[in-house]
LUMPA-851924 format. One record per residue (C-alpha): residue number from 1; x, y, z. Coordinates in Angstrom, 1 decimal. Layout:
% LUMPA-851924
NUM,X,Y,Z
...
//
This chain:
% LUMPA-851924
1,25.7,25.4,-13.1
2,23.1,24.7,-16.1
3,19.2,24.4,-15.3
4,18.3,20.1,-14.7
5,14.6,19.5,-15.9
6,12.4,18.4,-13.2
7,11.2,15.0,-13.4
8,8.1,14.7,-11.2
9,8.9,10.8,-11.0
10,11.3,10.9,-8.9
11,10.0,13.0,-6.2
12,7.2,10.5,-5.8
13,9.5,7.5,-5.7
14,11.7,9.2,-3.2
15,9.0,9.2,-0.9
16,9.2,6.9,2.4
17,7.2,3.7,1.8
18,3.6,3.8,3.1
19,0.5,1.6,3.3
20,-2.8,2.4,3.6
21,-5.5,0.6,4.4
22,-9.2,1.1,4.0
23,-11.9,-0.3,6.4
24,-13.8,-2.3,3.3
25,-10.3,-3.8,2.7
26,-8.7,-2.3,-0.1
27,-4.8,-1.7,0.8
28,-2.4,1.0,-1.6
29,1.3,0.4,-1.5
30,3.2,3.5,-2.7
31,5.1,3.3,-5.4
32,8.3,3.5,-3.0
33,7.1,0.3,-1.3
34,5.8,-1.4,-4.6
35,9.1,-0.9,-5.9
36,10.8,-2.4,-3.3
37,8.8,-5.5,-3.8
38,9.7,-5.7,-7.1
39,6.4,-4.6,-8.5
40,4.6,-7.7,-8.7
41,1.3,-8.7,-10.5
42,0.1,-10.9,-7.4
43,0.8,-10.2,-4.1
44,0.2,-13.0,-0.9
45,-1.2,-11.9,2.0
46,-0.2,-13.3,5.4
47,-0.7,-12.6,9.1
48,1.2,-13.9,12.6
49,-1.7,-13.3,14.8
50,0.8,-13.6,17.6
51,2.6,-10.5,16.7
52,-0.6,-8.8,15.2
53,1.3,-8.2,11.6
54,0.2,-8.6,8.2
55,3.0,-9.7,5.6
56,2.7,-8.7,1.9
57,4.9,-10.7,-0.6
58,5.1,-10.5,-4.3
59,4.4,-13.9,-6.4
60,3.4,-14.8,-9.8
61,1.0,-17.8,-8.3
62,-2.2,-16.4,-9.8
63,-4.2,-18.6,-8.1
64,-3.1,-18.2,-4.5
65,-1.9,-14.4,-5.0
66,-4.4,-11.3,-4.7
67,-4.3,-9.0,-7.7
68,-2.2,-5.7,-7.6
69,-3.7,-3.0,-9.8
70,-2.0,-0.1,-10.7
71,-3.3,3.0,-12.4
72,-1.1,4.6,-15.4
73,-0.8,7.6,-13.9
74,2.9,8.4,-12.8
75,2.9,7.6,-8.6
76,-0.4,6.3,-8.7
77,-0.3,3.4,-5.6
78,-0.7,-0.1,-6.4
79,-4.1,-0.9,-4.9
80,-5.3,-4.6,-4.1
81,-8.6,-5.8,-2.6
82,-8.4,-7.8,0.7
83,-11.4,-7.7,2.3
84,-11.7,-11.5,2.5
85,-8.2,-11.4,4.3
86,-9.4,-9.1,7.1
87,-13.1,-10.2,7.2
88,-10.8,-14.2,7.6
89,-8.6,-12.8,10.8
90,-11.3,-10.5,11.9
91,-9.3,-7.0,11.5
92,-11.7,-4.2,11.5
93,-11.1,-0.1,11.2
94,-13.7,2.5,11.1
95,-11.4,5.2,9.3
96,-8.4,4.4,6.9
97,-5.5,4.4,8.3
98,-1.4,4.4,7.0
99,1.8,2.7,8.1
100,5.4,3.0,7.6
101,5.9,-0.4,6.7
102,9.4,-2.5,7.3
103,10.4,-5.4,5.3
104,12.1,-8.5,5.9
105,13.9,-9.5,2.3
106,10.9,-9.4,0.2
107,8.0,-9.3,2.5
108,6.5,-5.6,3.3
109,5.5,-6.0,7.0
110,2.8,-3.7,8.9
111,2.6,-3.8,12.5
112,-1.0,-3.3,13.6
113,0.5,-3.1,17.3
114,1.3,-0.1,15.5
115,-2.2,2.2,14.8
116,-1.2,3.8,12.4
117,-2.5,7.4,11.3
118,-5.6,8.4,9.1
119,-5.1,8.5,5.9
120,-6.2,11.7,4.1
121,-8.6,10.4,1.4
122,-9.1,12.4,-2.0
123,-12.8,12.6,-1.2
124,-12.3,13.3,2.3
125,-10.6,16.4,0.7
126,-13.7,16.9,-1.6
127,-10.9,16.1,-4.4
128,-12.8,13.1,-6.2
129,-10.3,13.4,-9.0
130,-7.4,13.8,-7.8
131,-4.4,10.6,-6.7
132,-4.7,10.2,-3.0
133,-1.0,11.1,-2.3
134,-1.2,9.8,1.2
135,-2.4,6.3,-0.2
136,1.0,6.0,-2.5
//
């Protein structure tokens, strides 16, 4: 059998999806889970306070949606700021913490019944450079 060249893409994308999320509100998606939203621009964020889960959905609503950045680094995580969103339903963390998320069609779902596990920071690691590969 001949050699196949590596491509470093797709070991990133195989990956399980996984959110993080930061106690001053900034949430990654992986680039698993962003791609199974479709990778959208804007993302809105919604919570059922009676099942203590935050929804993500994709949109092109600019006004209503949160901005999704991503870097152009290959399995960089999309990143959004949503500190208004937890300061609004009062959801606090001292520590970042990641999720398996499910989804339901097109909405990423993270169950904060759930707590999650902390998230290994690249300047936790004393790595300020490097992609935090826990936050894709």
């Amino acid at each position: 059998m001949g050699f196949e060249v590596f491509d470093r893409s797709k070991a990133v994308y195989g990956r399980a999806p996984k959110v993080t999320a930061a106690p001053r509100g900034m949430i990654s998606i992986n680039q698993s889970a962003y791609r199974k939203m479709g990778n959208p621009a804007f993302v809105l964020l919604m919570f059922d306070a009676e099942n203590g889960r935050i929804g993500i959905k994709g949109t092109s609503d600019e006004r209503e949606g949160f901005k999704v950045r991503v870097a152009t680094r290959p399995g960089s995580p999309a990143v959004l700021s949503a500190s208004t969103f937890f300061n609004y339903y009062d959801i606090t963390s001292t520590e970042s913490r990641s999720w398996t998320p499910t989804f339901d069609n097109d909405v990423l779902i993270i169950d904060l019944k759930d707590a999650g596990r902390p998230a290994s920071t690249p300047r936790a690691r004393g790595d300020d450079d490097a992609v935090d590969e826990d936050a894709e």
